[in-house]
N, C-alpha and C positions, 0 to 999 in steps of 0.2 A: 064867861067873858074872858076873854085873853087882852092882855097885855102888852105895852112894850116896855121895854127898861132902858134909860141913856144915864151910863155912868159916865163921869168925867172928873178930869185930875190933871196936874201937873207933876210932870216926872223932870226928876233932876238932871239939868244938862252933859253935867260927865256924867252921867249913867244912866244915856238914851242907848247904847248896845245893849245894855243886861235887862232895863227896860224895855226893852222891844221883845224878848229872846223869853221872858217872864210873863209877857202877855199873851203873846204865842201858846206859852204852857197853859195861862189863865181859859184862852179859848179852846183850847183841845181838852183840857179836861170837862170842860163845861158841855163842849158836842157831848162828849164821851158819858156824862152822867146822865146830862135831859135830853139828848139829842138835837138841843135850839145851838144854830150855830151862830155863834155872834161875830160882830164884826169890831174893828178897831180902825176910829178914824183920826187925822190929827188935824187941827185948825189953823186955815191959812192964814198966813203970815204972823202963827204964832203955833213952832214948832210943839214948843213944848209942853200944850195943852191938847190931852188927849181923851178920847172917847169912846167908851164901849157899847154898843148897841144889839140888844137882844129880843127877840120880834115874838108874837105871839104866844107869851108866856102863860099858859090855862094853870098851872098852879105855883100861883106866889111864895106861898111858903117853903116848898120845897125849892124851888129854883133857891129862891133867897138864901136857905142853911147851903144849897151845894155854892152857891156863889162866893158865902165865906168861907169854906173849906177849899175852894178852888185859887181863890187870894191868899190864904194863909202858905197854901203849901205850893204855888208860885213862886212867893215871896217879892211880888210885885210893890209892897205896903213900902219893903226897902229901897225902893227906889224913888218915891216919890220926894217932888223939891220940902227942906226943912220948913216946917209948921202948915205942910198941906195935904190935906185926905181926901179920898175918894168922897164924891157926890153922888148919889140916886134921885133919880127921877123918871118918875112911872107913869105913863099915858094907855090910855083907853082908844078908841075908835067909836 
């Protein structure tokens, strides 16, 4: 069964350039590791809530550990607005 994954967050308004620039990194390493290439969208008429979408994911757990090794060494966690974190949410077909 494969997967999809929609992450979402709020990133900090002075630090939607380093934010963006971070995400960039978040998705090319992630092509790079599983070869799922995800996409980043942001929410109309609210800039600063954003979302990563990752499609046909066939193994969870592996995606999952490169996802946080791919956030950690982005360093996207430090952009995010104070007292808000990344969300997961995993849907089927």
């Amino acid at each position: 069964m494969a997967w999809n994954y929609y992450i979402y967050y709020r990133v900090d308004a002075a630090q939607t350039g380093r934010s963006a620039v971070a995400a960039q990194m978040l998705l090319e390493r992630m092509h790079d590791k599983t070869g799922i290439q995800g996409r980043l969208l942001r929410k109309r008429n609210e800039p600063l809530l954003w979302m990563e979408i990752y499609e046909n994911v066939t193994d969870g757990d592996t995606f999952e550990w490169e996802l946080a090794e791919a956030v950690n060494a982005s360093g996207l966690q430090h952009y995010l607005q104070a007292g808000s974190t990344r969300h997961t949410e995993c849907f089927s077909e």
